[in-house]
N, C-alpha and C positions, 0 to 999 in steps of 0.2 A: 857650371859643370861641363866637362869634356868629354861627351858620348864618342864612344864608336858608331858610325853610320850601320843601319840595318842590314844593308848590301854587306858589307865585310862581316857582319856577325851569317846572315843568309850565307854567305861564301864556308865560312867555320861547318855551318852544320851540311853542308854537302862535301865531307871531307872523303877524298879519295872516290869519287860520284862514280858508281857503277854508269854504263850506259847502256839507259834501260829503257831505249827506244824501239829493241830489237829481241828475239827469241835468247833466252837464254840458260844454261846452264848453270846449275849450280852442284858442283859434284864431290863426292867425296865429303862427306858430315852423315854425324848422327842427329837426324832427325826425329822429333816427336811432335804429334797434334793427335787430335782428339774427333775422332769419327762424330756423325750426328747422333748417336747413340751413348756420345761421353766415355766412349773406349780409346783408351790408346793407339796408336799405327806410329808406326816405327816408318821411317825411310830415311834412305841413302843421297838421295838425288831429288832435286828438285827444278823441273823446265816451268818456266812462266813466259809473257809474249811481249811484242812490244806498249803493250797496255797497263803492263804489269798484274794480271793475272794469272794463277796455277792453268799452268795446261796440263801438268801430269806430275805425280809424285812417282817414284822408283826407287824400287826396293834393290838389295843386294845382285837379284838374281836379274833384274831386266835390264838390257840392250842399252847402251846409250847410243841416240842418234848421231850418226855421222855427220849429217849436214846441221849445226846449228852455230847461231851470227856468232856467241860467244859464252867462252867455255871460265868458268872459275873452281878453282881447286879450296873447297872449304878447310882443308889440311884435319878434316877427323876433328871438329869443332862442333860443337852442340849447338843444335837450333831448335826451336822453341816458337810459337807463334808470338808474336808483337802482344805487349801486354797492354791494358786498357784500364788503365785507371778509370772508377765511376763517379770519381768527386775533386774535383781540385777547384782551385783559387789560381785560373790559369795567370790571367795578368797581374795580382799581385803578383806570383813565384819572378815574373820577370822584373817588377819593380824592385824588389827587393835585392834583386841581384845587380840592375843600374844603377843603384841609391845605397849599396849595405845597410838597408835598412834603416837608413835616418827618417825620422817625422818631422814635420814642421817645413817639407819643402815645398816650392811652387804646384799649382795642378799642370798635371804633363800634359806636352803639347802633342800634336798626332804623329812627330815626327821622334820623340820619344816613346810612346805608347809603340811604333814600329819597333824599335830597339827591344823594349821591354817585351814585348811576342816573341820577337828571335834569339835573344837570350834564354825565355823560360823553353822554347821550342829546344834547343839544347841540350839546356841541363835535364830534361827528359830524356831528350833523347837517348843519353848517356848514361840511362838508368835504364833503357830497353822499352821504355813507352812508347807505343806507339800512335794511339787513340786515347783521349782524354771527354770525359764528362765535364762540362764547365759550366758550375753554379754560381749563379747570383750574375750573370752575363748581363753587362749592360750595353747601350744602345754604342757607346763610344767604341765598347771590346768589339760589339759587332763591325761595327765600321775599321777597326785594324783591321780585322780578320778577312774583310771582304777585299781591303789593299792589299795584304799577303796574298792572299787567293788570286788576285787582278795583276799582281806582279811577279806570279809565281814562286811565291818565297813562304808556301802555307806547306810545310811537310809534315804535319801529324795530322791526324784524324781528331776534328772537334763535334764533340754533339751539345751543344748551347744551351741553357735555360737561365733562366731572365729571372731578374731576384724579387722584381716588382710586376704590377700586373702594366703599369704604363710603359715599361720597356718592353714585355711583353706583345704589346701593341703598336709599339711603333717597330718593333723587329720583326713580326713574323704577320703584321698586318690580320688579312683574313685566316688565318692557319700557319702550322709548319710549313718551314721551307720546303723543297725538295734536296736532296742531295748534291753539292755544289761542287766543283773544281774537282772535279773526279774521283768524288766520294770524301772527300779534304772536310766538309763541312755544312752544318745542319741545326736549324737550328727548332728544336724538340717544343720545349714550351717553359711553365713556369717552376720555380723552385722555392719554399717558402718554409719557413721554420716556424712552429706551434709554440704557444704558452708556456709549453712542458720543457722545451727546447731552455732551458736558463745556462744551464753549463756550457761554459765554451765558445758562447757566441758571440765571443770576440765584440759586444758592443752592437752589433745587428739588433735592431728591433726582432722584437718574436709577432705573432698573430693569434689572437682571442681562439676561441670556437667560433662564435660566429662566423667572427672575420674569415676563420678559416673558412668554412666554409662557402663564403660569396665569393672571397677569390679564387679557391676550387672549382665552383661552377660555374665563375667567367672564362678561366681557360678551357672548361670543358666544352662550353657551349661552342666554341671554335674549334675543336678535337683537338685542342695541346695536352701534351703530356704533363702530370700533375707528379712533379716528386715533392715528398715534405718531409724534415729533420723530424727524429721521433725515435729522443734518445733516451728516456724513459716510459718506464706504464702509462702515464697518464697521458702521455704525449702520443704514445701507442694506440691508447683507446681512442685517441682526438682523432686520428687520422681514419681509423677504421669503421669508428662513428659517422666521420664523413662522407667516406665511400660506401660504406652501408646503405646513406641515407642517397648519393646522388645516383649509385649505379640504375636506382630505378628509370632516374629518368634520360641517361648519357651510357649508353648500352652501348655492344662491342667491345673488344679488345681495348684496354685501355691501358696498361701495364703502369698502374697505380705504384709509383716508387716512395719505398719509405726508406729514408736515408739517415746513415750513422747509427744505423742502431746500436744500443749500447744493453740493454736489458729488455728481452720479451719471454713470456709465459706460454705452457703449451696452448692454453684458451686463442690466444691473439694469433700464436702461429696458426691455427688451424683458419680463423676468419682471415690474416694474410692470404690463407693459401686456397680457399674461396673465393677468394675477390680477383686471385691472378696475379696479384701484387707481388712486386718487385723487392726484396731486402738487400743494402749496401750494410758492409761490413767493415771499419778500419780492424784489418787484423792486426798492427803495430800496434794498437790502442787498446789492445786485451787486458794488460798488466796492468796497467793503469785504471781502466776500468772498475777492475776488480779490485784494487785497493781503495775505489771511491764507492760502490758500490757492495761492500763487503757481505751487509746482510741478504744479498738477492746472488750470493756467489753463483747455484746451481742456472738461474738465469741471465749470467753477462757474456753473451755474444754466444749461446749456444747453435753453432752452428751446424753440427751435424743433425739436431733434430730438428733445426728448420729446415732443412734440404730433404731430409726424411719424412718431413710433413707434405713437400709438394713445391716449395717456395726455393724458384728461383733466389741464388744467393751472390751478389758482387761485391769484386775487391774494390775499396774506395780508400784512398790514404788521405784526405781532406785533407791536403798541402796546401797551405797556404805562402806562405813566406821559406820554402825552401824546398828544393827535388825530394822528392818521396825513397825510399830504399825497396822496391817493390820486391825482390828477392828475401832479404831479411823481413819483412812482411810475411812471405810465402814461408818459410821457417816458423815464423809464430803459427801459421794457421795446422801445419800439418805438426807440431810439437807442444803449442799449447802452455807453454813455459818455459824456463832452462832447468825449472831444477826435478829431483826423481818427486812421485807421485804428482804430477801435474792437477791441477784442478779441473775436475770433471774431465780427464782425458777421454771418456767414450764422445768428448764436441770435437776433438779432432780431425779437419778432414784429412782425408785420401790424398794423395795427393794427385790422383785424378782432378778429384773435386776441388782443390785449390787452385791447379792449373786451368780450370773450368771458369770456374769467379775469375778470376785474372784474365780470360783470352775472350770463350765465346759468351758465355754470359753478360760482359758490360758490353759486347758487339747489341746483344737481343736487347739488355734492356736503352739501349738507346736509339734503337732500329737500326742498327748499325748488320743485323745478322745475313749471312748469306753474301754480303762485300767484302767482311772482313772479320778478324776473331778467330779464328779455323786457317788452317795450310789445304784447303782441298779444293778441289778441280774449281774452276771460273770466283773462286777467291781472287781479294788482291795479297798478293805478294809480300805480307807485315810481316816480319820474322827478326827477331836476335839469334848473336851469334854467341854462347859464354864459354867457358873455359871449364864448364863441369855438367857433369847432368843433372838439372835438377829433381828428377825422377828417381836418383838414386840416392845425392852426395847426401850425407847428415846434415841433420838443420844448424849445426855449429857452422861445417862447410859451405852452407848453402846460405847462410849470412853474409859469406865474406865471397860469392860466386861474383865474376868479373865480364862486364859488358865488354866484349872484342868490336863488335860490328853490329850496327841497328840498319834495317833495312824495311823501306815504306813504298808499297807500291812498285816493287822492284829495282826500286833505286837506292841505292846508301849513303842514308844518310849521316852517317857517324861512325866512324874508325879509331877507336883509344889509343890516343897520344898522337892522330894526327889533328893537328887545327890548318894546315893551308890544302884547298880544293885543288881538285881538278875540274873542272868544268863540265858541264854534258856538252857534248856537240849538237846536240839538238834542246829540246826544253822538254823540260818532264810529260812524260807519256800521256797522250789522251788532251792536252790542254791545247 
């Protein structure tokens, strides 16, 4: 097979590379994020530093400074904070797209396994991702990611969990990482699918009760973060059963992530929302749900009355073998169907609260909050650029909303329909 070398695909995804070594403007857009209160704030203008974080947001009415290294004209474009997928199959999405998907091929070497990062790095990017949740992380992904990182070719934000408990261990040793190649990468803890978990799991072994719970409390006993698949009731109960049972004795902040859910009952919401616990959500995966899940309709993915229970709620499009559509995603969440009488339309969010699941919310639940997720003061600098608002456009238009420009830590990294770079003159900010 005939790859393209990683360097030339790294070159594609720095297309037209802001340089973002320096103070910069970004002026003229309409700007939306999400105060720490979950409110909207409108702004015109956005200064970030050579770090690439927010020094200051500005509205219509404020001053732009005379002295700054460099000025960009957004031409009245919509920006949006970087979105944050909470579930992907990061290096499958790039196998998949070095191989179209053949089986039966040799195991990749590390110098494929590079190719396959900066391809899937990419085709995210070009959907507006900017920060990804990466399940089932094994010792190999980590070691790409640490060569991206070490050659500075790591542009998205990863937050890591290990699919086993012995990758778990040889990744993250005695604990979670800390925060690596300036905010680029982290690796969380473990990730583990229940008994209950049958649908979907692609051939993944699942895990007992028991079982579950001993590998629960070996990541605990190391403060790793526990996310577990728990896509029906029973699966629901397994998890919560768990946590029930360990928070006696692995106290503090634990942000217990239950992942994919697909049907929960207001009973479970409420003990979720006791325990602190985290729910991911495929909103593309509504329809479907609900046609497999027919008799539990009032229960499949109701999401507004989990958020109204208490319970943090994230976007997760469990892509495995192909770029996610995180926009037609946000359509389903705030419409709930195409057709009139949606089902249970009072589970619709806001589309505050979609924008929320999709930005800062998968920031907190992978400790990501306060670096990134949010456009406000000593953030990093993650923002798209689309071609509509999605605060306004209908969910038919908001389907078909179009990535212009993705931008990560104040550099850009993706410009639609250009694929050849311009280089930074220096190396990305902080490194």
């Amino acid at each position: 097979m005939i790859l393209r070398t990683a360097a030339a695909l790294a070159a594609c995804l720095l297309a037209s590379a802001a340089p973002a070594w320096a103070d910069t403007l970004l002026d003229n857009i309409n700007g939306v994020t999400l105060d720490e209160a979950g409110k909207v704030e409108h702004f015109t203008g956005l200064i970030f530093d050579r770090d690439g974080r927010i020094v200051q947001l500005l509205d219509s009415k404020d001053k732009r400074p005379k002295k700054i290294d460099y000025r960009f004209d957004g031409a009245g474009r919509f920006v949006v904070p970087g979105i944050v997928d909470s579930h992907v199959s990061l290096m499958r999405i790039g196998y998949a797209a070095m191989t179209g998907g053949k089986d039966g091929l040799p195991p990749p070497r590390p110098e494929d396994r590079d190719v396959a990062l900066q391809k899937a790095q990419r085709l995210l990017a070009a959907q507006g991702i900017t920060a990804v949740a990466d399940m089932g992380t094994t010792i190999e992904d980590w070691q790409t990611y640490r060569r991206a990182g070490d050659s500075h070719t790591l542009y998205l934000r990863i937050m890591a969990y290990a699919g086993t408990v012995e990758d778990m261990a040889l990744i993250g040793g005695p604990g979670p990482t800390p925060w690596l190649y300036d905010d680029r990468l982290r690796f969380n803890g473990l990730y583990l699918r229940t008994a209950g978990t049958a649908n979907g799991s692609n051939g993944v072994p699942t895990t007992a009760s028991t079982q579950l719970r001993n590998r629960m409390s070996r990541a605990a006993i190391d403060n790793f973060q526990v996310a577990v698949a728990a896509s029906n009731h029973a699966a629901v109960d397994d998890v919560l059963d768990a946590i029930d049972e360990l928070k006696q004795t692995y106290q503090g902040e634990r942000r217990w992530r239950l992942e994919s859910v697909r049907v929960v009952d207001p009973a479970q919401t409420t003990r979720a929302a006791a325990d602190g616990a985290i729910a991911s959500f495929r909103f593309g995966a509504f329809e479907r749900d609900l046609t497999d899940t027919p008799a539990n309709a009032p229960q499949v993915q109701p999401w507004q009355s989990v958020t109204q229970a208490g319970v943090k709620i994230a976007y997760a499009s469990g892509a495995q073998s192909a770029a996610p559509a995180p926009f037609a995603d946000m359509a389903m969440a705030i419409a709930r169907g195409d057709t009139a009488g949606e089902p249970q339309p009072q589970e619709r969010l806001t589309r505050e609260g979609a924008l929320a699941a999709m930005t800062a919310n998968g920031a907190l639940a992978g400790y990501g909050e306060g670096r990134f997720g949010r456009l406000a003061t000593g953030e990093r600098a993650d923002f798209v650029m689309l071609d509509r608002d999605p605060m306004l456009a209908s969910p038919a238009d908001l389907r078909t909303a179009r990535v212009i420009e993705t931008w990560v830590g104040g550099a850009r990294i993706y410009v639609a329909g250009q694929e050849e770079a311009q280089k930074f003159g220096k190396e990305m900010p902080g490194w």
